[in-house]
N, C-alpha and C positions, 0 to 999 in steps of 0.2 A: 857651898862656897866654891868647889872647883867649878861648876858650870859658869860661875859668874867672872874668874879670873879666867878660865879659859874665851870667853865671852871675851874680854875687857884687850886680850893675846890676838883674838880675831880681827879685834878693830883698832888696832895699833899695825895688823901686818897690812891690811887694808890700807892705810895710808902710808904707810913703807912703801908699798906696791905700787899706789898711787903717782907717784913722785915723779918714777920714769916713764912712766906711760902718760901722764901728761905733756911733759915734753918730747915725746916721742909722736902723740898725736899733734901737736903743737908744729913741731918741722914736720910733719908730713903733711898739714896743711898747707904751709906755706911753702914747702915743694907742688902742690896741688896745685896752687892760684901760679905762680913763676909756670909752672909747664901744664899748662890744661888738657884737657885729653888721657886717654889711655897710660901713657907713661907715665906721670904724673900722677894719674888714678892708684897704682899700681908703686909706684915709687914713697907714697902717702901713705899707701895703707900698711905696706911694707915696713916704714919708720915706726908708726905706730903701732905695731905686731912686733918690732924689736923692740922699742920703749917698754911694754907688756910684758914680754919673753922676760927682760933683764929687771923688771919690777918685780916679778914672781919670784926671780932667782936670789935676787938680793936679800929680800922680805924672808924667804925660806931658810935663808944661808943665818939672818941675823936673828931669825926666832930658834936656831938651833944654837947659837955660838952664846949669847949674852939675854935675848928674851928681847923681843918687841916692847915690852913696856917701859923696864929701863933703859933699853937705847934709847925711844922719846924721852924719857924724862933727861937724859942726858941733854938731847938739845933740846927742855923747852926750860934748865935751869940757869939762872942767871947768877951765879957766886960773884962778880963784880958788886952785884946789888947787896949781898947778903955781907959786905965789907963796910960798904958806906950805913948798913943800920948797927953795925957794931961799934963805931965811931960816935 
């Protein structure tokens, strides 16, 4: 049972991770296409190597503090709804 909760911890930090490195690759594209070339090459990959960097750090910082699987289940639960079936 632990390999499968640590398993479940992996893939919750995974998409923690995920979050700022897509936006980080995200404006580093579009610093890409705005400045073409070299600087822009470098200015791009840059953004997205800090989106990565600070994806890691987040992910790491929030599976020590509270646990990657309740911080998601924090934001994917809806308690407004769980109001309107009580009614």
């Amino acid at each position: 049972m632990k390999i499968f909760e640590t398993l479940i911890e992996v893939l919750h930090w995974g998409k923690i991770a995920a979050s700022p490195t897509l936006i980080g690759g995200i404006l580093g594209w579009i610093v890409y296409l705005k400045f073409p070339g070299m600087l822009g090459m470098i200015l791009g990959v840059s953004l997205a190597l800090a989106g990565l960097i600070f994806g890691i750090i987040w992910a790491t910082r929030v599976w020590k503090e509270v646990g990657t699987t309740t911080f998601m289940s924090r934001l994917i639960a809806t308690p407004e709804l769980d109001a309107v079936e009580e009614k």
